[in-house]
C-alpha positions, 0 to 999 in steps of 0.5 A: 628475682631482678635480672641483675641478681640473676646476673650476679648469681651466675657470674657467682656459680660460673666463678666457683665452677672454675674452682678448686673446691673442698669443704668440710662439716663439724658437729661439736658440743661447747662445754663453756657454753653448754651448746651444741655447733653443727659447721659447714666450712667451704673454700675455693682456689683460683688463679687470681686467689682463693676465697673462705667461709663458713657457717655455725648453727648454735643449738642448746637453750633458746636464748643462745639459737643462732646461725653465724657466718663468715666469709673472706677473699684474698685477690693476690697481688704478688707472690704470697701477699694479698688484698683481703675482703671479709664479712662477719655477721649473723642472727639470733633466733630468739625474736630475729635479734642480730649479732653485730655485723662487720665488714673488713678490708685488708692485707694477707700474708701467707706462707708454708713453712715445714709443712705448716701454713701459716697466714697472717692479716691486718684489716680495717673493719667496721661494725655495724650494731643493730641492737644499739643502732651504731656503727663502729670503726676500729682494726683487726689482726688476724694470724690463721696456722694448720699441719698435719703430722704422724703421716697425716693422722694427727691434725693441729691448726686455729686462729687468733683474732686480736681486734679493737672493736669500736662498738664496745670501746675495748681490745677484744681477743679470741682464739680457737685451737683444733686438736685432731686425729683423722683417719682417711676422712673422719677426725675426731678430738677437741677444740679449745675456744678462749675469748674476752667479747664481753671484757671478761675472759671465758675458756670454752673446751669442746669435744669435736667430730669432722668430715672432709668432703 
């Protein structure tokens, strides 16, 4: 290993170590596409912001295997607003095929509003398609939410993704709504996942188990 990756990764475990940090795991199985999802999630607090990631791996036929990953960083600027930085990607492992890659950069915006957090950005992304070999730019609004009632028992969050996406020349939307109970650390119900990646829109129900670490 180079010195300076070795350099880069300390200053990486040194940042994380000063951190607020939780994660979770999931393991749902996809009804809409018939697989099964093992996810890690991770985040971290610190004083100049807080960052967020995770990781599926997709397990069913062999064509659909893969891992996919995320991870995105708000540097704070002022009271509840935010600079935020953002990679998607991923591979298939049916022959080492890639899923489009993206970078993005941005605005956040974030707010608890009775007891429900809510966070909403707008980023400039660029797409990177190996499998056409082009490379795509376009722009992407993103609005986050999660609340717990009942005393906490009862946990109801998700995401919205509204982007136009340069490396398929159309307005794709996703969104992914969680419905939980939880008890202490474990939850148990479903997650609703509808999409239009492919210009045809798809719901996809899962049924879902988590555990907080």
């Amino acid at each position: 290993m180079k010195k300076n990756s070795v350099m880069l990764l300390m200053c990486l475990l040194a940042t994380v170590a000063k951190a607020q940090v939780w994660g979770n795991a999931q393991m749902m199985y996809d009804f809409g596409h018939e697989y099964a999802t093992i996810t890690g999630e991770i985040g971290h607090t610190q004083k100049n912001g807080y960052g967020f990631g995770f990781v599926d791996l997709d397990l069913g036929k062999k064509a659909d295997n893969g891992a996919y990953f995320e991870y995105g960083y708000n540097f704070k600027l002022k009271k509840d607003f935010y600079a935020h930085v953002e990679y998607d990607g991923g591979i298939l492992f049916n022959g080492g095929i890639t899923y489009a890659h993206a970078a993005l950069l941005g605005g956040a915006y974030q707010k608890v509003v009775n007891k429900t957090y809510l966070e909403f950005q707008l980023k400039y992304r660029m797409d990177i398609d190996y499998r056409q070999g082009n490379t795509g730019h376009g722009i992407q609004g993103t609005a986050v939410w999660n609340r717990k009632f009942f005393n906490e028992h009862l946990y109801f969050g998700g995401y919205v993704d509204l982007a136009y996406n340069a490396t398929v020349n159309h307005l794709t939307y996703s969104t992914e709504i969680q419905l939980l109970y939880c008890l202490k650390r474990f939850g148990i119900g479903t997650e609703v996942e509808l999409e239009n990646y492919a210009s045809d829109f798809k719901a996809s129900p899962k049924l879902m188990v988590k555990y907080d670490f």
